[in-house]
C-alpha positions in Angstrom: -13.7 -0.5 17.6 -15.6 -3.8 18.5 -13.8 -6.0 16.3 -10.7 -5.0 17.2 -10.2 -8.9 18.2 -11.1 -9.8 14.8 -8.4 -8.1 12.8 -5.6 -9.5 15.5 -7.0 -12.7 14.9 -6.4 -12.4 11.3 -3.1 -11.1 11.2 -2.3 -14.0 13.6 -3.8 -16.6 10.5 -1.1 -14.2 8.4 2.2 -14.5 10.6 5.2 -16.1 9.4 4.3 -19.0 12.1 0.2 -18.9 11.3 -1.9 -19.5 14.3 -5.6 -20.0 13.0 -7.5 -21.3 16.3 -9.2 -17.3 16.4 -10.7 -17.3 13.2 -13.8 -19.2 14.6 -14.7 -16.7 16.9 -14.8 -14.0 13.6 -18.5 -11.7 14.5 -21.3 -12.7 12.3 -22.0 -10.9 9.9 -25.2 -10.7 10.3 -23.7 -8.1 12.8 -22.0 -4.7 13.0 -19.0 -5.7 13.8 -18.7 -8.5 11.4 -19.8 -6.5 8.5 -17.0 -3.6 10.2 -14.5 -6.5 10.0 -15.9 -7.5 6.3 -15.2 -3.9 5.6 -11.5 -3.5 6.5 -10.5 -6.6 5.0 -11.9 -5.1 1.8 -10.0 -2.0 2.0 -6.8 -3.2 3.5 -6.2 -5.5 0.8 -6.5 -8.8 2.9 -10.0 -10.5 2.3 -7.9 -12.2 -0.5 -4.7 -13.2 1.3 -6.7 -14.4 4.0 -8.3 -16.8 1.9 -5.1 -17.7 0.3 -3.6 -18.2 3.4 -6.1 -20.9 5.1 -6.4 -22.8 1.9 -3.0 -23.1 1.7 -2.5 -24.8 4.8 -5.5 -26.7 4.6 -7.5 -24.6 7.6 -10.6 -23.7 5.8 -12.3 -25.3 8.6 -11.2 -22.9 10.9 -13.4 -19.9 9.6 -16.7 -19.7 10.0 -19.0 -20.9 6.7 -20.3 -17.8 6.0 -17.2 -16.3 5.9 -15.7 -19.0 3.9 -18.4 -18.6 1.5 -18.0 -14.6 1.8 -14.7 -15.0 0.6 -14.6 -17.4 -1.9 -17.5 -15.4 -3.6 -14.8 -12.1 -4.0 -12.0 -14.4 -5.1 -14.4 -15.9 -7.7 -15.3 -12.2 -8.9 -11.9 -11.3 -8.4 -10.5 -14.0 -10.8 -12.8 -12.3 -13.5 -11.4 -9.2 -12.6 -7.5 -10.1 -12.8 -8.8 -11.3 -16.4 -9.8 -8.3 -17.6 -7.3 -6.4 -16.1 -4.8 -8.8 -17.7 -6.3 -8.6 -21.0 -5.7 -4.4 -20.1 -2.3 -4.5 -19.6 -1.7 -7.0 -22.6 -3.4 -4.1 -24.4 -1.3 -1.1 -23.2 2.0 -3.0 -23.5 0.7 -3.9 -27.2 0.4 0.0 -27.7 3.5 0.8 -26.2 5.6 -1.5 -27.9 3.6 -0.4 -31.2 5.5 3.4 -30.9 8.9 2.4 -29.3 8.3 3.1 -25.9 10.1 1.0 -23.4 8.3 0.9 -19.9 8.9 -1.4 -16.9 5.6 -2.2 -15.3 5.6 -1.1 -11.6 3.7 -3.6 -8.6 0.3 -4.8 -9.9 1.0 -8.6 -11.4 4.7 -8.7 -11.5 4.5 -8.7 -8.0 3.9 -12.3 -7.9 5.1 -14.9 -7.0 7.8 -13.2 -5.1 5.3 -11.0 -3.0 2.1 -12.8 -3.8 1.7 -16.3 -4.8 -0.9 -15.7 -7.5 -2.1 -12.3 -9.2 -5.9 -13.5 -8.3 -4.8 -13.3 -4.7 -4.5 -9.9 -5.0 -6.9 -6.8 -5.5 -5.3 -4.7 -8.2 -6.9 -0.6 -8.6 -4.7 1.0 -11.8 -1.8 0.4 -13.7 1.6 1.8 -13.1 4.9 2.0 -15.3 8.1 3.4 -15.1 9.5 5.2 -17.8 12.4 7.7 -19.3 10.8 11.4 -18.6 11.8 12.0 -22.3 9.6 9.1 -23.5 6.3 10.8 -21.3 4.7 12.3 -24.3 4.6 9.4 -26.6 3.2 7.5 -23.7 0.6 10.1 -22.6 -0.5 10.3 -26.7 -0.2 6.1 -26.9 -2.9 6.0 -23.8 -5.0 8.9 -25.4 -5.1 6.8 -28.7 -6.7 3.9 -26.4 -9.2 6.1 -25.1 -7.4 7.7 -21.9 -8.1 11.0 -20.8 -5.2 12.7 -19.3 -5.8 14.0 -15.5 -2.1 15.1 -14.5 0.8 15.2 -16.8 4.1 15.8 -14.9 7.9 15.3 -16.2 9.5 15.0 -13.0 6.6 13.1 -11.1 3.9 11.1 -11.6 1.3 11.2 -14.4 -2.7 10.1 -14.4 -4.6 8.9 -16.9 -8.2 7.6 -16.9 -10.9 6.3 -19.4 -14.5 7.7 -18.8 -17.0 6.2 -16.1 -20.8 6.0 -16.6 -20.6 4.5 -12.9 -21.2 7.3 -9.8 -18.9 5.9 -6.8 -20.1 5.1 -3.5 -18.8 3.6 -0.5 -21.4 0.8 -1.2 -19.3 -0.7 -4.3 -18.1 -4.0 -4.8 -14.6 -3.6 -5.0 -14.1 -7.1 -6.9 -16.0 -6.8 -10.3 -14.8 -5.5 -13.5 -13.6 -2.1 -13.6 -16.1 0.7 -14.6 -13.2 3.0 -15.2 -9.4 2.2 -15.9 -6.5 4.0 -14.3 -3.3 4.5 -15.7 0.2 5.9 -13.7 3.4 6.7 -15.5 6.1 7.2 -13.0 9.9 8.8 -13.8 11.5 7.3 -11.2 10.6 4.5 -8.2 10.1 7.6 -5.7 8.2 11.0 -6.2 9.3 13.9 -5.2 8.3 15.2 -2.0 8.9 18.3 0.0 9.7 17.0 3.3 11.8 13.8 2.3 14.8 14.0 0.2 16.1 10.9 -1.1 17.8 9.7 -4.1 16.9 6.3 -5.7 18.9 4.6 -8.1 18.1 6.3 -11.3 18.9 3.0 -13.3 16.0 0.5 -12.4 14.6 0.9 -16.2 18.2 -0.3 -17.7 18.5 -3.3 -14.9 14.3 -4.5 -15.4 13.8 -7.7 -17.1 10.5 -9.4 -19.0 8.5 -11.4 -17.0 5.4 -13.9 -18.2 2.3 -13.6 -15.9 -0.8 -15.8 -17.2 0.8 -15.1 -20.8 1.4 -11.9 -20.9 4.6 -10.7 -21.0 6.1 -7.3 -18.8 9.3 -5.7 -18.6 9.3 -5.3 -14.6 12.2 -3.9 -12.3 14.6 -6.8 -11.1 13.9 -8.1 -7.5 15.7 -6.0 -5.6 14.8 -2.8 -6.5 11.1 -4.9 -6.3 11.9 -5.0 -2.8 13.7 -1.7 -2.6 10.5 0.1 -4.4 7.6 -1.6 -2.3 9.4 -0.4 1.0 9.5 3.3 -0.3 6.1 3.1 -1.4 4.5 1.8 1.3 6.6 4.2 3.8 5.8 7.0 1.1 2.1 6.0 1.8 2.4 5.8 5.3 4.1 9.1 6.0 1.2 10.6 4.5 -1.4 9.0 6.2 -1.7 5.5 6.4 -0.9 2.2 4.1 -2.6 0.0 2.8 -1.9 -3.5 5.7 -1.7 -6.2 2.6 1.8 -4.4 1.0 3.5 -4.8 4.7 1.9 -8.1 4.2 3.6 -8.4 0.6 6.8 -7.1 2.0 6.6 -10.2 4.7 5.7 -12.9 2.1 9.0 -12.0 0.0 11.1 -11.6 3.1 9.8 -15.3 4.0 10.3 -16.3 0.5 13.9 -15.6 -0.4 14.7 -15.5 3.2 18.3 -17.0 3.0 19.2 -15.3 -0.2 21.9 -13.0 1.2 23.2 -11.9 -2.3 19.7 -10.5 -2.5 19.7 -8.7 0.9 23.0 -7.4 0.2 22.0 -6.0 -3.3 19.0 -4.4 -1.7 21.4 -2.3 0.8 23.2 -1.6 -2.3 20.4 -0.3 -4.6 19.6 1.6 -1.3 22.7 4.2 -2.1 23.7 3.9 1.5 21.6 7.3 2.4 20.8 7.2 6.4 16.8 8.8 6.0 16.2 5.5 3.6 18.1 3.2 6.4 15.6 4.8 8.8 12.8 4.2 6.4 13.7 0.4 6.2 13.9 0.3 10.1 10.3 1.7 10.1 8.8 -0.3 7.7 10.8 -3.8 8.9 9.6 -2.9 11.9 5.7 -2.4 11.3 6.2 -6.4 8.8 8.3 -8.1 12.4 5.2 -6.9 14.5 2.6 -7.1 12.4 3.4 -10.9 11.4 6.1 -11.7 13.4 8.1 -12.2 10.1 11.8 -13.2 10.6 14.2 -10.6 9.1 16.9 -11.7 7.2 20.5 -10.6 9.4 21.9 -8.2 6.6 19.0 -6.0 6.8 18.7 -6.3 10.5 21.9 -5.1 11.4 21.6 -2.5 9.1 18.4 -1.1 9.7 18.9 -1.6 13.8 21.6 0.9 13.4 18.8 3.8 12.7 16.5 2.4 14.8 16.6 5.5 17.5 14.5 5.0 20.8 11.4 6.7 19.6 11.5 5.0 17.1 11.2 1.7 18.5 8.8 3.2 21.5 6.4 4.2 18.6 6.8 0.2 16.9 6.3 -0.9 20.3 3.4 1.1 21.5 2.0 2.3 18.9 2.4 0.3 15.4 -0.4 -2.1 16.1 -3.4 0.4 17.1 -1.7 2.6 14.2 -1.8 -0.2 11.5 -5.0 -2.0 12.1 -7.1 1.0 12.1 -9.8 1.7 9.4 -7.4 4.6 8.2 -6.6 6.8 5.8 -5.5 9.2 8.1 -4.4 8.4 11.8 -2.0 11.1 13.2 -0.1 8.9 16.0 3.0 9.0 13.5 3.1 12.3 13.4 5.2 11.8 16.6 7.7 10.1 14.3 8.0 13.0 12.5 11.5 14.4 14.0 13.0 11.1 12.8 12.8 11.8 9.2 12.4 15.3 9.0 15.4 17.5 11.1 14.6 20.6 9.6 12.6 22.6 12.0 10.8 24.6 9.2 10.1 21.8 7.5 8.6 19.8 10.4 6.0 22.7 11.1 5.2 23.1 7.4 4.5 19.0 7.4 2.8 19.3 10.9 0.2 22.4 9.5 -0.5 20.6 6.7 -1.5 17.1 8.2 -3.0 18.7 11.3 -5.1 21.5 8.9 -5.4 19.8 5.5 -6.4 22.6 3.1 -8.5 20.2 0.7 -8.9 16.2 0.7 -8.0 14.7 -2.2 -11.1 12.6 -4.1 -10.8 11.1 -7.6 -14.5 11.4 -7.8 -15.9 13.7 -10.1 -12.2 14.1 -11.5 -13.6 13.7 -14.9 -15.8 16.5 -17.2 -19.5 15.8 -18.0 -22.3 18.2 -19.9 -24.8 16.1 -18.2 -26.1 18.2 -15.7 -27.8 15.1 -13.8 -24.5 13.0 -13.8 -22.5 16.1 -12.9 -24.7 16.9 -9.9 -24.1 12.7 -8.8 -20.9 12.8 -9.4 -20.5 15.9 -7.0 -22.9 14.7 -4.4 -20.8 11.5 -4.2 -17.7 13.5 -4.4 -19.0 15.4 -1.2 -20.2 12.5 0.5 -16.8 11.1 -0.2 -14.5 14.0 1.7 -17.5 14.3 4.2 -16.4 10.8 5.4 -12.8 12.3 5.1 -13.4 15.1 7.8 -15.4 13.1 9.9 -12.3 10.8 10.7 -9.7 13.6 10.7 -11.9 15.5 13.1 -11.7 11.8 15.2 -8.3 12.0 15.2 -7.8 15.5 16.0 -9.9 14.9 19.2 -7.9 12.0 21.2 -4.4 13.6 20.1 -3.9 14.9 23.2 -4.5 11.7 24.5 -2.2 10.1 22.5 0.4 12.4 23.3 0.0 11.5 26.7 0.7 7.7 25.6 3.7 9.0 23.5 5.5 10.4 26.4 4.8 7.5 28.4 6.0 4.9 25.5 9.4 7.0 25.7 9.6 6.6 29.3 9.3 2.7 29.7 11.4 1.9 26.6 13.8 4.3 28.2 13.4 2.7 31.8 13.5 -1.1 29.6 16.8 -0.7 28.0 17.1 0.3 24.2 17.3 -3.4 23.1 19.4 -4.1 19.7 16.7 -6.0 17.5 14.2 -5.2 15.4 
């Protein structure tokens, strides 16, 4: 990975203490790497906050112009985009509100300014809400009346909806202009069932949400800290499957910075957390990843109670591992799959989880999720669809290759944090 440099450099411009001297040595890109570098910043969600980042501390000097110009270009497209997808949401919320539906609207633009200072700042894919599971077929029938097609329905989980597309996907697409195709995500609770992780969120974040005005349009969106309390599950959710997405541990940071010295806050946040020991681990895990990543102070109630499940593998694999793990092109890295035993004690389940990462029985692609009787669109739709998991397997197989390597490292991380001490912070 040649611009390995690069990204380190960036996350240094993103820390709680910035330090931007690095940025000037960013690769052309006229070049590989440069273009490699271009590429992750796209997908991990900080080409934006990077450029919020320098201009807010006055440092545009310190990247290079054609990356300056680079990224001004996507926030100018991106601005458009936020429009549209404002002028979306003031359109679902309309509908809902027409049939009596009450729905809190889930990350996306009520995110800011607690976890992002502006919605532009910030590349946004679907829409997600939160709703009553009773209330899920008026909703599903509201979106089909605004010309949604409905892709999954589930009571007890999370529901898909999507307009058609007369745009075949590739990896080649600009990820900041208007969307071709919307998506839509009702959700029944903040955390989706899963097999291998059982935990029990508070079941009354809909009751305790509250409106909110962004650019003029009004939400209903979850008080702050089950915010905070939902954005840690989702971006551990994320990450025990395969990898998240670097600009929501970024997002966690930015509010962590931002209400730093609000201990009723912290405090409610244990609280909402129902006290269950697997979420305590999930918040050492996650605090963790946001501390190293960009050095972000962490406020002392949710130190000392995330230290207390911070086991020594645990903070082997932050130490060792969390950077390489993080920074990587993703989705799919399978170093924290040595992790595993920390949140799953159930042998059975552990080799069910294991087989299933290691052996992946199908990739899932969005592509082609929708039904054409154009023969010529269905066969570009599958051929991009193919190309799509193709890229998939290629990086799984990657991965698969240099585990034994990285077992190696594993048992060697265990060894000198054991040989170190098993210090008490984060």
């Amino acid at each position: 990975m040649t611009d390995l440099p690069a990204r380190r450099a960036v996350l240094s411009a993103l820390r709680y203490r910035p330090e931007f001297s690095a940025l000037l040595n960013l690769p052309p890109l006229t070049k590989r790497s440069g273009r490699n570098l271009l590429q992750w910043l796209d997908r991990s969600g900080l080409a934006l906050t990077l450029l919020g980042q320098v201009r807010r501390h006055g440092e545009t000097a310190r990247l290079p112009v054609e990356w300056l110009q680079c990224l001004n270009d996507r926030f100018t497209r991106n601005i458009e985009r936020t429009r549209d997808m404002l002028h979306e949401t003031h359109r679902i919320n309309a509908a809902f509100q027409a049939s009596g539906i009450t729905l809190a609207t889930l990350k996306g633009f009520t995110l800011c300014p607690d976890f992002c200072d502006h919605p532009c700042l910030r590349h946004q894919v679907d829409f997600d809400y939160l709703l009553a599971p009773k209330d899920l077929d008026q909703a599903s029938r509201a979106l089909q009346q605004l010309g949604y097609r409905v892709a999954t329905l589930n009571d007890s989980g999370e529901s898909r909806f999507y307009t058609p597309s007369r745009h075949v996907p590739s990896s080649k697409d600009d990820l900041y202009v208007i969307q071709s195709q919307r998506q839509v995500e009702l959700h029944t609770s903040i955390w989706e069932n899963c097999d291998w992780l059982a935990v029990a969120p508070p079941d009354d974040c809909l009751h305790n949400s509250q409106p909110q005005i962004i650019d003029g349009v009004e939400h209903l969106s979850l008080s702050l800290p089950d915010k905070f309390l939902f954005h840690v599950l989702h971006a551990f959710r994320h990450s025990f499957g395969n990898w998240s997405r670097v600009s929501w541990l970024y997002e966690i940071s930015h509010c962590i910075e931002k209400h730093y010295g609000n201990e009723t806050l912290w405090s409610s946040v244990i609280k909402r957390s129902g006290g269950q020991a697997l979420v305590r681990s999930m918040f050492a895990f996650v605090l963790g990843l946001v501390h190293r990543l960009f050095r972000s102070r962490i406020p002392a109630a949710l130190l000392s109670w995330a230290v207390d499940s911070m086991s020594l593998s645990l903070r082997a694999w932050l130490d060792h591992f969390a950077w390489d793990w993080a920074i990587s092109g993703g989705p799919g890295r399978l170093s924290n799959l040595f992790l595993t035993p920390e949140f799953i004690p159930d042998r059975n389940l552990r080799t069910q989880y294991w087989r299933k990462r290691l052996f992946p029985r199908r990739l899932q692609a969005t592509i082609a999720s929708e039904s054409t009787a154009n023969t010529g669109r269905f066969l570009e739709l599958q051929v991009a669809r193919l190309s799509y998991i193709a890229r998939r397997i290629s990086v799984h197989i990657q991965d698969l290759a240099v585990l034994p390597l990285q077992q190696l490292r594993w048992k060697h991380a265990l060894q000198t944090c054991r040989r170190s001490g098993f210090g008490q912070d984060c």
